[in-house]
N, C-alpha and C positions, 0 to 999 in steps of 0.2 A: 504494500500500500504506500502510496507517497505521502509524505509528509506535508501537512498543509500549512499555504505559507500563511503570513500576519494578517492577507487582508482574506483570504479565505475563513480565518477562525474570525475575525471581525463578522465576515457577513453571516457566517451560523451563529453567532452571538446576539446580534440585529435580530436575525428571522425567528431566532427562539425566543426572545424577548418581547418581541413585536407579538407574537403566537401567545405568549401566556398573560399578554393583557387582555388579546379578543377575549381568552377566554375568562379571564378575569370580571372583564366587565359586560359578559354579554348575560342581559336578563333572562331569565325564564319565560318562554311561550306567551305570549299574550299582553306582556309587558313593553312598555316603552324603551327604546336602547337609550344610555345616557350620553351617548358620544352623536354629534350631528354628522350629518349626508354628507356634510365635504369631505368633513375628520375621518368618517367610515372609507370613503372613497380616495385619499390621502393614504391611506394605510394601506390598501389592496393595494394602491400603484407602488408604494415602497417593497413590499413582499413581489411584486410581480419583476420588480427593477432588481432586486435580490437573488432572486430564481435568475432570471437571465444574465446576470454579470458570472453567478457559482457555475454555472452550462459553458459559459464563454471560457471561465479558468478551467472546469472539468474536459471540456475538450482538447483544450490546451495539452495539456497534461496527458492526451489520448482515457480520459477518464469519461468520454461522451460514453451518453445515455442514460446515465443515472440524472435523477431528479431529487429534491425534496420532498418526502411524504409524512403523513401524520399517521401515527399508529394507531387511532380509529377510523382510519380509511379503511374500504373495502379492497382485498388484493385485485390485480387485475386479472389473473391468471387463478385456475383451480388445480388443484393436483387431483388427476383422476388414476387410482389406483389400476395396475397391471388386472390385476384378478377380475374386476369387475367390467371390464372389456370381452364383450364377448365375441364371437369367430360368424364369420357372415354366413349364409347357405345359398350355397352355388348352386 
């Protein structure tokens, strides 16, 4: 794995930061957010400018393809077990 340089650990620092405020301050269902529409929309463009500078250095680095993900994300991909594949009839 290579080493990441100061401004790579900068931007995971940013993005995990910026991440556990959403969820910090995000209400419960039905509730009003306390942060406004620009602030909201300010902060996506920061995460989104994050992601693509960390893609720009990951490529670099021949590290293309990987992304940022959150761990209650859904995987994209399923693992479907060998056995449970069955043989077609011919």
């Amino acid at each position: 794995m290579h080493d990441l340089s100061k401004e790579q650990q900068i931007l995971i620092a940013m993005r995990k930061t910026l991440s556990a405020i959403i969820r910090d301050v995000t209400p419960p269902p039905g509730m009003r957010h306390p942060l406004s529409e620009p602030t909201i929309e300010d902060v996506r463009q920061c995460l989104g400018l994050i992601a693509a500078r960390e893609k720009e250095l990951a490529d670099a680095q021949g590290r293309g393809g990987e992304r940022p993900y959150y761990v209650d994300e859904p995987p994209d991909s399923r693992v479907v077990p060998i056995a449970g594949i069955k043989k077609r009839k011919e």
